[in-house]
mmJSON file of the N, C-alpha and C atoms, coordinates in Angstrom:
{"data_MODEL":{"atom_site":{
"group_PDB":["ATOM","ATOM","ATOM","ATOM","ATOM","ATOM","ATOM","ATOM","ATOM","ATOM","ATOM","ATOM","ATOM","ATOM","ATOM","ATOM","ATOM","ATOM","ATOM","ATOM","ATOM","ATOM","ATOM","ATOM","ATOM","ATOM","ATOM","ATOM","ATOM","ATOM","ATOM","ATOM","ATOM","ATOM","ATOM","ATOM","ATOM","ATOM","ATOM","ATOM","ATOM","ATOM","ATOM","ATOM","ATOM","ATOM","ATOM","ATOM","ATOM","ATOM","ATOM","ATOM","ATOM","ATOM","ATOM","ATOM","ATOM","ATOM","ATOM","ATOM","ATOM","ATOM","ATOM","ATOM","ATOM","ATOM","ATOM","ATOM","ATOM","ATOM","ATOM","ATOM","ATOM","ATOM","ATOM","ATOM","ATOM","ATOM","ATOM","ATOM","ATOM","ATOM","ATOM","ATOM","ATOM","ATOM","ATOM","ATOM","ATOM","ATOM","ATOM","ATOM","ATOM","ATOM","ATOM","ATOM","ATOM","ATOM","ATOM","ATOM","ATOM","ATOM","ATOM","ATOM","ATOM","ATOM","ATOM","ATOM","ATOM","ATOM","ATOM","ATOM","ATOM","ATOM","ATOM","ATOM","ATOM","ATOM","ATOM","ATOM","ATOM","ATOM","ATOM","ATOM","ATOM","ATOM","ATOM","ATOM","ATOM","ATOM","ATOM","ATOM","ATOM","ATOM","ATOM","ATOM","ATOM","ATOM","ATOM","ATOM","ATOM","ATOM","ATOM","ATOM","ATOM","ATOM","ATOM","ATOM","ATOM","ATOM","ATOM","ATOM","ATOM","ATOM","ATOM","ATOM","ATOM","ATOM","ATOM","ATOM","ATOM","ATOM","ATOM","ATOM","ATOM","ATOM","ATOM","ATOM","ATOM","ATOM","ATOM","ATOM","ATOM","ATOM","ATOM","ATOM","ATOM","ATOM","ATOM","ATOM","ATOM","ATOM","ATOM","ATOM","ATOM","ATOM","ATOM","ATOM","ATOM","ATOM","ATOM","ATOM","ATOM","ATOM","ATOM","ATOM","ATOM","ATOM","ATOM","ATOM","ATOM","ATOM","ATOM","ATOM","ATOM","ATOM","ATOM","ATOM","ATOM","ATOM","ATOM","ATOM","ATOM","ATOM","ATOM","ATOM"],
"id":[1,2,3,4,5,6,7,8,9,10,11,12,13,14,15,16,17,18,19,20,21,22,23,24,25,26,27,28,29,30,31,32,33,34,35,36,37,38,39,40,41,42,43,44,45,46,47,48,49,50,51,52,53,54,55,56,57,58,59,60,61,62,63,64,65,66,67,68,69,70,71,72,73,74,75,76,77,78,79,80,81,82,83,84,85,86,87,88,89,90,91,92,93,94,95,96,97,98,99,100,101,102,103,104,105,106,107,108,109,110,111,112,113,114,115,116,117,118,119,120,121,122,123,124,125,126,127,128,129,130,131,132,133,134,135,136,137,138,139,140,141,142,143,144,145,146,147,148,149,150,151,152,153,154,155,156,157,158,159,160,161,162,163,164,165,166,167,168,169,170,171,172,173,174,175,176,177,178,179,180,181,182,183,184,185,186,187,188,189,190,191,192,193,194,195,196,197,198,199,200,201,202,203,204,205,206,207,208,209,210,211,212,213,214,215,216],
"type_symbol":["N","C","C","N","C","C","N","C","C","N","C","C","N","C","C","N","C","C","N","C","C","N","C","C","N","C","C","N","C","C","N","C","C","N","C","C","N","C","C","N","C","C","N","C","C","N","C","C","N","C","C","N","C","C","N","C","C","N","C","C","N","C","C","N","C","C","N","C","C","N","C","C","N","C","C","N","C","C","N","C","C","N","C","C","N","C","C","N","C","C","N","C","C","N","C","C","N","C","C","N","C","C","N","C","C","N","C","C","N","C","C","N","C","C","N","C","C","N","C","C","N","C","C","N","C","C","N","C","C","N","C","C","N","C","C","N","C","C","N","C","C","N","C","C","N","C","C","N","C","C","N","C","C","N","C","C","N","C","C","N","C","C","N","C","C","N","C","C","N","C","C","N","C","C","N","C","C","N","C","C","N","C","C","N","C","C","N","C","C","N","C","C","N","C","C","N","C","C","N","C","C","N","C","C","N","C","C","N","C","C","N","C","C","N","C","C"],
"label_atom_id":["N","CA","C","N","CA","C","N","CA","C","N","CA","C","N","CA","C","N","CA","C","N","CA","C","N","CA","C","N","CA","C","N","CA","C","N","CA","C","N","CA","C","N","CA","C","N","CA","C","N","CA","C","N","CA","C","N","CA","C","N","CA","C","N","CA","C","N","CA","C","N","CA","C","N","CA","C","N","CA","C","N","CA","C","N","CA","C","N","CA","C","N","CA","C","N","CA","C","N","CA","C","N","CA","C","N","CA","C","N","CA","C","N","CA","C","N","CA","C","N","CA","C","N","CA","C","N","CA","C","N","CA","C","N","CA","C","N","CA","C","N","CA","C","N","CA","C","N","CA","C","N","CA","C","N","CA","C","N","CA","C","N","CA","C","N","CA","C","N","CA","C","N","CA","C","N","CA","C","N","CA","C","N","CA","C","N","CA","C","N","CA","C","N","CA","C","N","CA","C","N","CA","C","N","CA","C","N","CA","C","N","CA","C","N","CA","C","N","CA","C","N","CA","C","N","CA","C","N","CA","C","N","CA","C","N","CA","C","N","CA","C","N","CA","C","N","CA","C","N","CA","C"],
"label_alt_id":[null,null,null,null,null,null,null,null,null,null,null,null,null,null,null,null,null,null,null,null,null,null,null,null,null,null,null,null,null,null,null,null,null,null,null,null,null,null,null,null,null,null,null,null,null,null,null,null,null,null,null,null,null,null,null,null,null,null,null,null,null,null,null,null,null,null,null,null,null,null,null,null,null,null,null,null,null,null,null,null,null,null,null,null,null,null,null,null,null,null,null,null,null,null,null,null,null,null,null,null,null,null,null,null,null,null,null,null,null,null,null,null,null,null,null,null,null,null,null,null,null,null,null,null,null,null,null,null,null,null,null,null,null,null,null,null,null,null,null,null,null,null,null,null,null,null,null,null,null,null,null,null,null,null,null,null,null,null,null,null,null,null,null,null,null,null,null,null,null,null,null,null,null,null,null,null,null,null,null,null,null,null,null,null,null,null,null,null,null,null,null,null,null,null,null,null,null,null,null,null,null,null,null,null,null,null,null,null,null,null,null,null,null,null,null,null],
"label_comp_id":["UNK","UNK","UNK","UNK","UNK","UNK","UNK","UNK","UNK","UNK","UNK","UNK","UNK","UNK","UNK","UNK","UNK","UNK","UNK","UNK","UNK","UNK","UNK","UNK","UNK","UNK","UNK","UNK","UNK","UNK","UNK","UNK","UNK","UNK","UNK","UNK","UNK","UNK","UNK","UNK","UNK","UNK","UNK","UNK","UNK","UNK","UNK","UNK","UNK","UNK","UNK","UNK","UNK","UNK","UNK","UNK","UNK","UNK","UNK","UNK","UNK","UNK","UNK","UNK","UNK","UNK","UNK","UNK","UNK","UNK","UNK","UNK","UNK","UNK","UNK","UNK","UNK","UNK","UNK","UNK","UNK","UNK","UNK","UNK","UNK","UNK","UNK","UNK","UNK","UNK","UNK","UNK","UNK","UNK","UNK","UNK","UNK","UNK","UNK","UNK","UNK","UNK","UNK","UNK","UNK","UNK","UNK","UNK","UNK","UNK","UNK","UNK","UNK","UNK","UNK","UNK","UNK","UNK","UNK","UNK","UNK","UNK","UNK","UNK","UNK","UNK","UNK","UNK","UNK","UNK","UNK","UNK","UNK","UNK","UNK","UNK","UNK","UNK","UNK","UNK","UNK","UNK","UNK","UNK","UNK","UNK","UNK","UNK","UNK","UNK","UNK","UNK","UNK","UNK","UNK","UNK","UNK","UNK","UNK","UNK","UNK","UNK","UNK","UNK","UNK","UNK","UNK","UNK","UNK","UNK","UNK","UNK","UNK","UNK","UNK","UNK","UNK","UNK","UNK","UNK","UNK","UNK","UNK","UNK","UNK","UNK","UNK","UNK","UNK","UNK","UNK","UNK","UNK","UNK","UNK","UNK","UNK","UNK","UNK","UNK","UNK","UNK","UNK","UNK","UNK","UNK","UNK","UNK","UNK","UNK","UNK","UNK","UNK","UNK","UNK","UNK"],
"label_asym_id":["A","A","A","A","A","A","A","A","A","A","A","A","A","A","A","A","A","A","A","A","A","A","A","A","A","A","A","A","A","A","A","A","A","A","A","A","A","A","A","A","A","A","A","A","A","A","A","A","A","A","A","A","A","A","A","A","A","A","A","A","A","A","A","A","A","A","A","A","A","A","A","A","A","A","A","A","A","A","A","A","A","A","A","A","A","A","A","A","A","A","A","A","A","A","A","A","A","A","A","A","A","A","A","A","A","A","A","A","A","A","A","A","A","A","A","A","A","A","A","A","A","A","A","A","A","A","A","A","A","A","A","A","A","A","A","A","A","A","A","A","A","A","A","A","A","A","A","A","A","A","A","A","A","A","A","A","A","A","A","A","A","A","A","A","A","A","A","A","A","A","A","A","A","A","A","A","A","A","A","A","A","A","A","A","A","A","A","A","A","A","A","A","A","A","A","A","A","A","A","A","A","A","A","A","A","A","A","A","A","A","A","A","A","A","A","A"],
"label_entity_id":["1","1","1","1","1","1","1","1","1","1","1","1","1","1","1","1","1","1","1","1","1","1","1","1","1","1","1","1","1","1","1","1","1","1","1","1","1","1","1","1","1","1","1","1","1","1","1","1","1","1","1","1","1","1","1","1","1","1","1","1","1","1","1","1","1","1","1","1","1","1","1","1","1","1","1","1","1","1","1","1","1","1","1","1","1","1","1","1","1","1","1","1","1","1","1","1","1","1","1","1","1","1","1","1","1","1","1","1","1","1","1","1","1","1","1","1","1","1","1","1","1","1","1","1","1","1","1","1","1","1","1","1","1","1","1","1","1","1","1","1","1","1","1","1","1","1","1","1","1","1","1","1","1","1","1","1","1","1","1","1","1","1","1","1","1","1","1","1","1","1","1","1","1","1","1","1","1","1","1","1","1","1","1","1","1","1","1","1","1","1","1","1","1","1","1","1","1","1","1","1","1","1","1","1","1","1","1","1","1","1","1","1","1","1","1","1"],
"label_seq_id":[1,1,1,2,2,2,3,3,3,4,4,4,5,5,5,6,6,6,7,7,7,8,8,8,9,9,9,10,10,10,11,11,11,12,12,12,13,13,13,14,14,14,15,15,15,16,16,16,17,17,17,18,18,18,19,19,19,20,20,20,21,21,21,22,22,22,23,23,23,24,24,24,25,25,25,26,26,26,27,27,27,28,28,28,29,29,29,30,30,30,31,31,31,32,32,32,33,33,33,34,34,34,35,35,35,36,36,36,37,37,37,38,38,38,39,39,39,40,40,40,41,41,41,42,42,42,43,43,43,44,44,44,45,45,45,46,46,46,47,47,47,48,48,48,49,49,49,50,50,50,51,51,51,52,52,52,53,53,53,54,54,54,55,55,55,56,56,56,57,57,57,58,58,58,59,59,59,60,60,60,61,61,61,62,62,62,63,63,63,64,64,64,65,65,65,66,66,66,67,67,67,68,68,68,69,69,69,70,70,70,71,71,71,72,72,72],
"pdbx_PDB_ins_code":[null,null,null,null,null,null,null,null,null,null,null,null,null,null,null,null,null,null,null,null,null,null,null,null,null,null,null,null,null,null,null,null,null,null,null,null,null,null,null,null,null,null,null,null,null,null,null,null,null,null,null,null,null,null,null,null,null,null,null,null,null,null,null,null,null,null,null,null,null,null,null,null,null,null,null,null,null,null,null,null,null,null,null,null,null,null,null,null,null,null,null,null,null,null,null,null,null,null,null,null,null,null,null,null,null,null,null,null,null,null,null,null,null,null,null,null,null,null,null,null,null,null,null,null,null,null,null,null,null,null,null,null,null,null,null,null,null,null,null,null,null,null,null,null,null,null,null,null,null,null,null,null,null,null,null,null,null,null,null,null,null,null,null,null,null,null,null,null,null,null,null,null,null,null,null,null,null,null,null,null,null,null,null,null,null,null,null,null,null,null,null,null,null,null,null,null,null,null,null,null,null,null,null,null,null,null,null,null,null,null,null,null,null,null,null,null],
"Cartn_x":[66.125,66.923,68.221,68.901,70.388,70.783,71.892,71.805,72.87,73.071,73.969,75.333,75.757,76.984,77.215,76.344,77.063,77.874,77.356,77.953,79.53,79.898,81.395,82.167,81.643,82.568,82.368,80.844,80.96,81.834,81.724,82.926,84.167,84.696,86.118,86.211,85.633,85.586,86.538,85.408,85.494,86.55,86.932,88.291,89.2,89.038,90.523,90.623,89.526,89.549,90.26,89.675,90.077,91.766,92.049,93.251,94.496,94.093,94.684,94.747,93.74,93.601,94.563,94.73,95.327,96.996,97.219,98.429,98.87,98.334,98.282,98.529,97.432,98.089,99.085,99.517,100.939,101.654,102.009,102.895,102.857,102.031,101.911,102.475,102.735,103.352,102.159,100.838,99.547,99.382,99.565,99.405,97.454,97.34,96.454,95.882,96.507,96.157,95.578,96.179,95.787,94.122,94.258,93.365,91.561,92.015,90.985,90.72,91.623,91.688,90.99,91.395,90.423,88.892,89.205,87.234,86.849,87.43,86.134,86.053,86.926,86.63,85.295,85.625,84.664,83.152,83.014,82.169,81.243,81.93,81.87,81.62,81.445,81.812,80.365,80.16,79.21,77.601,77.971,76.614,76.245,77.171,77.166,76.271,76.371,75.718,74.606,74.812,72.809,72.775,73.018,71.752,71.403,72.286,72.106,70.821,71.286,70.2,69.685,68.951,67.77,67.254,66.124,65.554,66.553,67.115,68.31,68.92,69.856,70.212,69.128,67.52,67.239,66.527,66.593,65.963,67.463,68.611,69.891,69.406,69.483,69.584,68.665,67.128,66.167,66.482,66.804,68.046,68.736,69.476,70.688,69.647,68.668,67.674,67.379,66.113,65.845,66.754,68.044,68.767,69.352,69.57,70.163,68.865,67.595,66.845,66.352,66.564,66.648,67.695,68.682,69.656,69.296,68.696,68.405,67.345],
"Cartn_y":[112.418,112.68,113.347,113.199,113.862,115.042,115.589,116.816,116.928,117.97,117.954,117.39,118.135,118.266,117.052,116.222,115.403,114.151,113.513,112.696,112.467,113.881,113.929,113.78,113.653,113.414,111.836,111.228,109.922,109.457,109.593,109.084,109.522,110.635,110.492,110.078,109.646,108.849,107.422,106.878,105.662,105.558,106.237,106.242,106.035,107.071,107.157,105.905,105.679,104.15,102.832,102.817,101.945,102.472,103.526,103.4,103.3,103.472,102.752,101.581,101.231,99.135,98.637,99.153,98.732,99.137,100.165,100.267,99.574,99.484,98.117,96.806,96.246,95.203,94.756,95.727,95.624,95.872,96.574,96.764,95.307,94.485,92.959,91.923,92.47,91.503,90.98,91.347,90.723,91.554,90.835,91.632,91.737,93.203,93.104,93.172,92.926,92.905,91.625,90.833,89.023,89.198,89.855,89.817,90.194,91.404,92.085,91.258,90.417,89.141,88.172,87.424,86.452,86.778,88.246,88.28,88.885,89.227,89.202,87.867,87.172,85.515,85.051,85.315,84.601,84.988,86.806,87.122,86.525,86.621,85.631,84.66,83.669,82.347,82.333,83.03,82.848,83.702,84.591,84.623,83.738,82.977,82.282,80.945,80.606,79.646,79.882,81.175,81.229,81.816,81.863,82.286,80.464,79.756,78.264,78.044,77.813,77.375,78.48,79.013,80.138,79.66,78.803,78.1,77.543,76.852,76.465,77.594,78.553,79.852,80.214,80.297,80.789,79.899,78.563,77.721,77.89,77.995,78.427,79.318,80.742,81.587,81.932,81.334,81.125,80.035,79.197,78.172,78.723,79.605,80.511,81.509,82.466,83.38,82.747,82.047,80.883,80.546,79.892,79.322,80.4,81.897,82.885,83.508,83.639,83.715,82.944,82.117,81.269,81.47,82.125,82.122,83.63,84.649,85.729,85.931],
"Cartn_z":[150.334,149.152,149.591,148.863,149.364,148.945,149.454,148.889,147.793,146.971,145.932,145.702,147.433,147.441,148.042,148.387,149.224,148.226,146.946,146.132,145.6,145.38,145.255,146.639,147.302,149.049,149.099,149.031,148.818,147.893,146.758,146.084,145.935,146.594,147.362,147.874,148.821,149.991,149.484,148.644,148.212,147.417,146.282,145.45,146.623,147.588,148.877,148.893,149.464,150.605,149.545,147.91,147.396,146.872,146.646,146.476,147.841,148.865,150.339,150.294,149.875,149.755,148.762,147.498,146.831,146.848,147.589,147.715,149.181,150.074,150.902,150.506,149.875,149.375,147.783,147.345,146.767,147.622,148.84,149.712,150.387,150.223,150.887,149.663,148.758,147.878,147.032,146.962,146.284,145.086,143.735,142.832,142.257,142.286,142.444,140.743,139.95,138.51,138.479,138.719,138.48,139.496,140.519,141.356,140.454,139.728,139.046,137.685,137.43,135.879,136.698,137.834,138.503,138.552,139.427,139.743,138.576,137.603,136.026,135.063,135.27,135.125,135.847,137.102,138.036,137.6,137.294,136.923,135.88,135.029,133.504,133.762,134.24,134.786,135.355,136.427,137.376,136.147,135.581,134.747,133.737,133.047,131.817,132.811,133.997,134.576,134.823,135.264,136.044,134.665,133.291,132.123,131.522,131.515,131.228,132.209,133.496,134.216,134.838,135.107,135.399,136.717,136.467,137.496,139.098,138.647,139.251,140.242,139.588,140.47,141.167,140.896,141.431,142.666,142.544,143.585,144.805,144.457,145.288,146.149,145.375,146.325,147.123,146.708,147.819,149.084,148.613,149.902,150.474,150.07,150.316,151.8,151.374,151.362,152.814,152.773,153.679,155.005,154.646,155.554,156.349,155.393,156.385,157.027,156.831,157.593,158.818,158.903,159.999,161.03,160.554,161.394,162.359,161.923,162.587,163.574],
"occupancy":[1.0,1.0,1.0,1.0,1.0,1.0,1.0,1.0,1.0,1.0,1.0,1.0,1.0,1.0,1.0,1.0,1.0,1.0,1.0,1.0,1.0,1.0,1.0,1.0,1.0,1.0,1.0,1.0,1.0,1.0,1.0,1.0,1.0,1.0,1.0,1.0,1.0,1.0,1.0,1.0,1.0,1.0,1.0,1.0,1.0,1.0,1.0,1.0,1.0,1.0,1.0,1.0,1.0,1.0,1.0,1.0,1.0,1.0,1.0,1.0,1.0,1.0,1.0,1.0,1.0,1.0,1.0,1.0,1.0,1.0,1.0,1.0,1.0,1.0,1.0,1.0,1.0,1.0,1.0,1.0,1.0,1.0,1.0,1.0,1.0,1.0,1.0,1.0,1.0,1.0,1.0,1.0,1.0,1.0,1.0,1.0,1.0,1.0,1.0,1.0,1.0,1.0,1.0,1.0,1.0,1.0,1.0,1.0,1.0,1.0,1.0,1.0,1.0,1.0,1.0,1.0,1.0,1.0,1.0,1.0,1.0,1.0,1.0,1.0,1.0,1.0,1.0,1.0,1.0,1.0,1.0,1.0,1.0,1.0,1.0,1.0,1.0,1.0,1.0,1.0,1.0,1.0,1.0,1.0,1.0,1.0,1.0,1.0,1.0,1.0,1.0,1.0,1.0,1.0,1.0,1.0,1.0,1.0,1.0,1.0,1.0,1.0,1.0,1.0,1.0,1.0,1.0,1.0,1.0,1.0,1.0,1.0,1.0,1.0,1.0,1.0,1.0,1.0,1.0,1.0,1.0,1.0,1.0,1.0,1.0,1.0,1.0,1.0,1.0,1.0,1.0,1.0,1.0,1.0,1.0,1.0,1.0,1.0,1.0,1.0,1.0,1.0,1.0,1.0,1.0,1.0,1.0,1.0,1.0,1.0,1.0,1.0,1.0,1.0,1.0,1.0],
"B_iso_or_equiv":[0.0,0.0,0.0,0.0,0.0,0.0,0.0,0.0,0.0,0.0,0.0,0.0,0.0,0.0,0.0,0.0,0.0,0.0,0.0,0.0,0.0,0.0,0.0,0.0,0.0,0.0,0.0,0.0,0.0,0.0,0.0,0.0,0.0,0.0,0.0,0.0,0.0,0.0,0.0,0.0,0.0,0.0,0.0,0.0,0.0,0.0,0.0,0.0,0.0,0.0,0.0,0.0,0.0,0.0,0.0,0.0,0.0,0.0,0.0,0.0,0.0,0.0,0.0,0.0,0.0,0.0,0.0,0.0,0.0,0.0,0.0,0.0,0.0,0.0,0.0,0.0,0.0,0.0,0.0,0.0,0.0,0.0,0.0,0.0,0.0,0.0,0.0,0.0,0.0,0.0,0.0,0.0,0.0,0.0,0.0,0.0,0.0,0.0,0.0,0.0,0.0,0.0,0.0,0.0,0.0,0.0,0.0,0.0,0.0,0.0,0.0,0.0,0.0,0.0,0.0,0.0,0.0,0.0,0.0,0.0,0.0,0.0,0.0,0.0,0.0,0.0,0.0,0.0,0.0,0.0,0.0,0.0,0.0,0.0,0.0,0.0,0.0,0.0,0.0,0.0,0.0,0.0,0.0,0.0,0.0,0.0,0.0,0.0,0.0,0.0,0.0,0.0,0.0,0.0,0.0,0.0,0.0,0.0,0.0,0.0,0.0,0.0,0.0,0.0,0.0,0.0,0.0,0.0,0.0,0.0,0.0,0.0,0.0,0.0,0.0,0.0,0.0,0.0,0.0,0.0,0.0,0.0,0.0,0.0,0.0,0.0,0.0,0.0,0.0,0.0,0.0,0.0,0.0,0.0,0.0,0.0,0.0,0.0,0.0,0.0,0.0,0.0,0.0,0.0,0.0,0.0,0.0,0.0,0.0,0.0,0.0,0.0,0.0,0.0,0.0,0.0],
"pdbx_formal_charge":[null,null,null,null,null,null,null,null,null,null,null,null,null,null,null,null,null,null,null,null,null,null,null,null,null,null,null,null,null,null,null,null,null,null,null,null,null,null,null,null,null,null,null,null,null,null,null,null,null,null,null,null,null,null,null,null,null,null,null,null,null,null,null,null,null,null,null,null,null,null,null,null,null,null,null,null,null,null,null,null,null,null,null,null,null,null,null,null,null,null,null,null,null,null,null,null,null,null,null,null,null,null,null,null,null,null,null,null,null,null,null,null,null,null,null,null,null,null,null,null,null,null,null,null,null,null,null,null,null,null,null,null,null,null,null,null,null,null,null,null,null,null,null,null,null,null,null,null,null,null,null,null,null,null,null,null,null,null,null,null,null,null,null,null,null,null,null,null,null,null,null,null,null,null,null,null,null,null,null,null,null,null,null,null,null,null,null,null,null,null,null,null,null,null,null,null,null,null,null,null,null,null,null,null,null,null,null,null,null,null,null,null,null,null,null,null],
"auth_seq_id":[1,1,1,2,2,2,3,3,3,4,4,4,5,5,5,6,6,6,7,7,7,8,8,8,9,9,9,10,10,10,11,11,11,12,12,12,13,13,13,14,14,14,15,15,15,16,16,16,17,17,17,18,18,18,19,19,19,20,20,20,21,21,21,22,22,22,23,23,23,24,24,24,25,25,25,26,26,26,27,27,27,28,28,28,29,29,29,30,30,30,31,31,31,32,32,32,33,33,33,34,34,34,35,35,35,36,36,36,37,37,37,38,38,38,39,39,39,40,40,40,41,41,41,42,42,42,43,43,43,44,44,44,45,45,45,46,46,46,47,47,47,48,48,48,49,49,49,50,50,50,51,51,51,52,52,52,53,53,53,54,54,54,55,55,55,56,56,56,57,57,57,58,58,58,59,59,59,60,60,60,61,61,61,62,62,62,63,63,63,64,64,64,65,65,65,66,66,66,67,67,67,68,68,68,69,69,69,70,70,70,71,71,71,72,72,72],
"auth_comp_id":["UNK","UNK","UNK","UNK","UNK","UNK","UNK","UNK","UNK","UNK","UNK","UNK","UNK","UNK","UNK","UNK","UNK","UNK","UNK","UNK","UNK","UNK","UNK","UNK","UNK","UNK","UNK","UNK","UNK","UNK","UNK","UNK","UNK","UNK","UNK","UNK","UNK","UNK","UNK","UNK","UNK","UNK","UNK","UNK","UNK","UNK","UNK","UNK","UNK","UNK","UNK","UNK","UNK","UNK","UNK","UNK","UNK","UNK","UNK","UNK","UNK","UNK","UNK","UNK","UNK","UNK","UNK","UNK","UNK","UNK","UNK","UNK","UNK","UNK","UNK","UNK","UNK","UNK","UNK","UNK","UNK","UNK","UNK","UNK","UNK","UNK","UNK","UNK","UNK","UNK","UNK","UNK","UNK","UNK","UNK","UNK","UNK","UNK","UNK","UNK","UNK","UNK","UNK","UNK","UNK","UNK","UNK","UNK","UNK","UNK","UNK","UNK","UNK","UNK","UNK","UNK","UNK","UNK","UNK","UNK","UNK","UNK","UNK","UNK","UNK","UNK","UNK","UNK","UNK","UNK","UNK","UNK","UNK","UNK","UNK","UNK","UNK","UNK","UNK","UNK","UNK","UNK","UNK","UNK","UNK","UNK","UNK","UNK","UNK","UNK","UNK","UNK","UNK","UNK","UNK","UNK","UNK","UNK","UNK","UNK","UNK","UNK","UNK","UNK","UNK","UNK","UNK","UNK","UNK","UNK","UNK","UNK","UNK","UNK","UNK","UNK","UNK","UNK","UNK","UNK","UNK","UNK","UNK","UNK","UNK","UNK","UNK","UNK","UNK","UNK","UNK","UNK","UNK","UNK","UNK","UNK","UNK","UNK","UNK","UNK","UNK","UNK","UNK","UNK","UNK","UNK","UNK","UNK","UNK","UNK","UNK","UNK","UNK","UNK","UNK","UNK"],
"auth_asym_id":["A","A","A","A","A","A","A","A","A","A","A","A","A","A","A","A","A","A","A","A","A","A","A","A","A","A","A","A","A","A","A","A","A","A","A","A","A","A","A","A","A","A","A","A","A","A","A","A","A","A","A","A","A","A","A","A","A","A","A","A","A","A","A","A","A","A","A","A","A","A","A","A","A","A","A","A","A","A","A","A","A","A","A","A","A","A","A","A","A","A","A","A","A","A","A","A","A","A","A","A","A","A","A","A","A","A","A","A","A","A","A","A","A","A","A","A","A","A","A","A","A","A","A","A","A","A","A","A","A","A","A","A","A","A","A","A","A","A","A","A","A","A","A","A","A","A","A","A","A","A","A","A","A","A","A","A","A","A","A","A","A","A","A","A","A","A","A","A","A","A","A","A","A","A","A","A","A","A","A","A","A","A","A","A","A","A","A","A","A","A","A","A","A","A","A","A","A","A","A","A","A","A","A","A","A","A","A","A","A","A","A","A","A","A","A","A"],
"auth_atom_id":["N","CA","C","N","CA","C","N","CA","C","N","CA","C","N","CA","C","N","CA","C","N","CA","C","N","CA","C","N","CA","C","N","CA","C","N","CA","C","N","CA","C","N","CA","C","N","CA","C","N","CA","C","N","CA","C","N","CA","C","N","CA","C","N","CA","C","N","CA","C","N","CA","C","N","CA","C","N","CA","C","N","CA","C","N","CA","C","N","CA","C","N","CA","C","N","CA","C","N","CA","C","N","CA","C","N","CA","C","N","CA","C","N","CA","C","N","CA","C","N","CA","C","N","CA","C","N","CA","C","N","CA","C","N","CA","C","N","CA","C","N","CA","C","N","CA","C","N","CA","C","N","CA","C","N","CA","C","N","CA","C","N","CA","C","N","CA","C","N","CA","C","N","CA","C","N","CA","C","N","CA","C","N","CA","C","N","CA","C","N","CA","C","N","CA","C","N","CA","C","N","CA","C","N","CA","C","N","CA","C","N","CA","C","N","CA","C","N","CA","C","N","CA","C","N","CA","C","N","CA","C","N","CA","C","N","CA","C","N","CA","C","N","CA","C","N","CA","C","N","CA","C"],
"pdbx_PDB_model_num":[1,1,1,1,1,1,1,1,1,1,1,1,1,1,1,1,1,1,1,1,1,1,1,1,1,1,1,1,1,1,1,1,1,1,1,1,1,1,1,1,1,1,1,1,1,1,1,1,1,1,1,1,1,1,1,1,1,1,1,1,1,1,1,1,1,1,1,1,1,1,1,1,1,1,1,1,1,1,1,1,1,1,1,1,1,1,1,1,1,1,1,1,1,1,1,1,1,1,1,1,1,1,1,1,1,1,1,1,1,1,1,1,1,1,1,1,1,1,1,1,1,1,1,1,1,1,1,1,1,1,1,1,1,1,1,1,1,1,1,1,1,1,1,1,1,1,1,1,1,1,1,1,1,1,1,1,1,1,1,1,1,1,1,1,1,1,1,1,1,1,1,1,1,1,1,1,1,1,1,1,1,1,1,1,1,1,1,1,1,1,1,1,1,1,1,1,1,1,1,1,1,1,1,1,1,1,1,1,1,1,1,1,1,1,1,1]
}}}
């Protein structure tokens, strides 16, 4: 178990790290608004499929599962 104090350092941590990234890549010319509109599309997108087909997603990612097990 962790200790109290340690959670607010993890997530400074992580705020830091993501606000370095993001001021990185606007300093690269990548706007990262469209970026965060794409991957909650995608999001949307990608659940509205696996709730249609169920079975399906899940015969994937056992393929998926499988094939990267083989590789190790």
């Amino acid at each position: 178990m962790a200790e109290a104090g340690t959670y607010p350092t993890a997530t400074a941590s992580v705020s830091d790290f993501a606000s370095a990234a993001q001021t990185q890549l606007k300093a690269a010319g990548v706007d990262t608004g469209m970026m965060a509109t794409r991957a909650g599309e995608l999001q949307r997108m990608l659940r509205d499929e696996i709730a249609s087909r169920p079975f399906q997603a899940l015969a994937v990612a056992a393929a998926i599962g499988f094939l990267y097990g083989l590789r190790r």
